[in-house]
C-alpha positions, 0 to 999 in steps of 0.5 A: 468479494468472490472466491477464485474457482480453481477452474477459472484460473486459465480462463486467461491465457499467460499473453493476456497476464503479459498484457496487463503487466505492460499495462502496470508499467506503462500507468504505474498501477499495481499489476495485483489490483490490475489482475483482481480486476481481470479475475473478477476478485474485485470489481475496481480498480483505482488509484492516484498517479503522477501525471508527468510527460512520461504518464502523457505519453504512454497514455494512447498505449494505456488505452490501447492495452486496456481495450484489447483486455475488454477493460474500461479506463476513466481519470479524473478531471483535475490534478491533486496536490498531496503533501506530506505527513497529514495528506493535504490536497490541492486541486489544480487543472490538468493544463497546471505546470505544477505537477500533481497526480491524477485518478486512474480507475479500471474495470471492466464497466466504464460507469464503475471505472467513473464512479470509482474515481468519483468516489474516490475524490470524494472519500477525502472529504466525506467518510459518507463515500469511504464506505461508498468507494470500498462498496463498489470496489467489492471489499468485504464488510468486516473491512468497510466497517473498519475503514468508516472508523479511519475515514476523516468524519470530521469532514475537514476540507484541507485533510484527508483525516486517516488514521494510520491504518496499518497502526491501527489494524495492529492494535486490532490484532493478537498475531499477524498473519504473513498474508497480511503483511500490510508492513512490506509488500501489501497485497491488499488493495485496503487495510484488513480490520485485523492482521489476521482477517479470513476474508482478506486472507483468502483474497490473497490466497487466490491472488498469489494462486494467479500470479504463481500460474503467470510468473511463479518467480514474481510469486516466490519474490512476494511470498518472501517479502511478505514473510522473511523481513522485519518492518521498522515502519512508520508508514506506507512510504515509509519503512526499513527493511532488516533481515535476520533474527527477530524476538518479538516484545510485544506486537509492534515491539522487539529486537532484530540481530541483522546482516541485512538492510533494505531502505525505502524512505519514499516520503521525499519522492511520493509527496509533493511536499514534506516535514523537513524535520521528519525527513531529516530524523528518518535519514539520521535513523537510516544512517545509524542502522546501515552502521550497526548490526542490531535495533530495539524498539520498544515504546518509547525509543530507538536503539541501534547498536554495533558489536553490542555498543549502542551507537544511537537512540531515538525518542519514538514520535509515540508508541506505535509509530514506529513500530518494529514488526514480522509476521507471527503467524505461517 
């Protein structure tokens, strides 16, 4: 993974940026990943989206876009089925009616771009290919190693067999770098070893260096929601955001006094199947928060409290998950 010179940092001009945010909104990539690519922080990227009729007829302008940006785009050949909580996949063709999701791969090599969505197929099966796929995308090595302890190396067909990374980076971590808040909005296109991982910091340093050159109110919107909110998290899809003063337990622990809430229970709409019972606790949690003003998490249980009345608790499913978390570290 290449540093950023300061120099290169208008080697695009803002109508190319501009570009590739339309490109972002028309395909649903993440326009960070899309930016490192330009940039050259990473040599690829590759992603799942749902393949609706909207995505089919954006498509022509995707390819478009992507060619005006000297960038290659490749998909993968089949839909995938994923369902929740443990990322069981189905393969089915594209002409299937059932909807699914699809590979999307860019680069600015179209073998790389295909190679990407090879691997990244395959990373669910093989963890021979996690490290593969991490390779080809330019992660740094402290990283790769990190991800061959998540990859599914029982080799399961009907599993994608990660461990949840973020928990597992947590317990790898004394404090945690708001860089790296991989609770919120992350950054990062993969999971630091570590919540306070250099090289993943300075990824994220000269990623935010662009994007304040192209859009410094959409920097000043990500620096806050990487610093300012408390996560109450149990995944990636799935999380609570609650601003107002925090006292840290331990990490993955404490109390939040909040006048602020922000929900993105994501699980219903991103999988195409779903833990009735999960989705029914995470509803009831989201509703005792929205009533009280204050939340404990400590290892074993929820409290919500209002006016300091305890108006619920909540056994937690163990004792990372979830975790209640902000950033230590400025």
């Amino acid at each position: 993974m290449k540093k950023l010179k300061k120099s290169l940092l208008k080697k695009y001009n803002l109508s190319d940026l501009d570009k590739l945010g339309e490109l972002s909104r028309l395909s649903r990539l993440s326009v960070l990943e899309l930016i490192s690519v330009l940039y050259d922080i990473k040599a690829v990227q590759a992603d799942t989206v749902t393949l609706n009729k909207e995505l089919i007829q954006n498509l022509p302008t995707i390819k478009k876009l992507v060619k005006s940006l000297n960038l290659q785009i490749a998909q993968s050949k089949v839909k995938y089925i994923v369902n929740s909580p443990r990322g069981i996949f189905e393969e089915i063709p594209l002409k299937d009616p059932r909807e699914g999701k699809v590979i999307l791969s860019v680069s600015k090599s179209l073998p790389k771009a295909e190679m990407a969505v090879r691997y990244y197929h395959d990373k669910m099966l093989d963890s021979r290919y996690g490290r593969k796929f991490g390779k080809l995308m330019g992660y740094p090595d402290c990283c790769l190693d990190f991800g061959d302890y998540l990859n599914n190396n029982n080799k399961d067909p009907n599993n994608f067999g990660f461990k949840n990374p973020a928990i597992e980076s947590l317990k790898r971590s004394k404090h945690f770098a708001w860089q790296l808040n991989v609770f919120t909005w992350s950054c990062l296109p993969y999971f630091p070893c570590s919540l306070n991982c250099s090289k993943s910091i300075n990824f994220v340093n000269d990623l935010l260096t662009i994007i304040k050159y192209w859009r410094p109110e959409f920097a000043k919107e990500i620096i806050y929601y990487l610093k300012e909110p408390v996560s109450l998290y149990w995944s990636c899809v799935d999380r609570i955001f609650l601003f107002g003063n925090f006292k840290k337990y331990h990490l993955g622990t404490g109390e939040v006094k909040y006048s602020k809430v922000e929900v993105h229970l994501d699980s219903e709409t991103y999988y195409e199947a779903n833990d009735p019972k999960y989705i029914k606790m995470l509803h009831q949690i989201e509703s005792k928060i929205k009533q009280g003003d204050k939340l404990i998490v400590d290892d074993k249980k929820i409290q919500i409290f209002k006016d300091k009345n305890k108006i619920a608790e909540f056994p937690k499913i163990n004792q990372y998950i979830p975790v209640l978390i902000k950033p230590d570290k400025n």
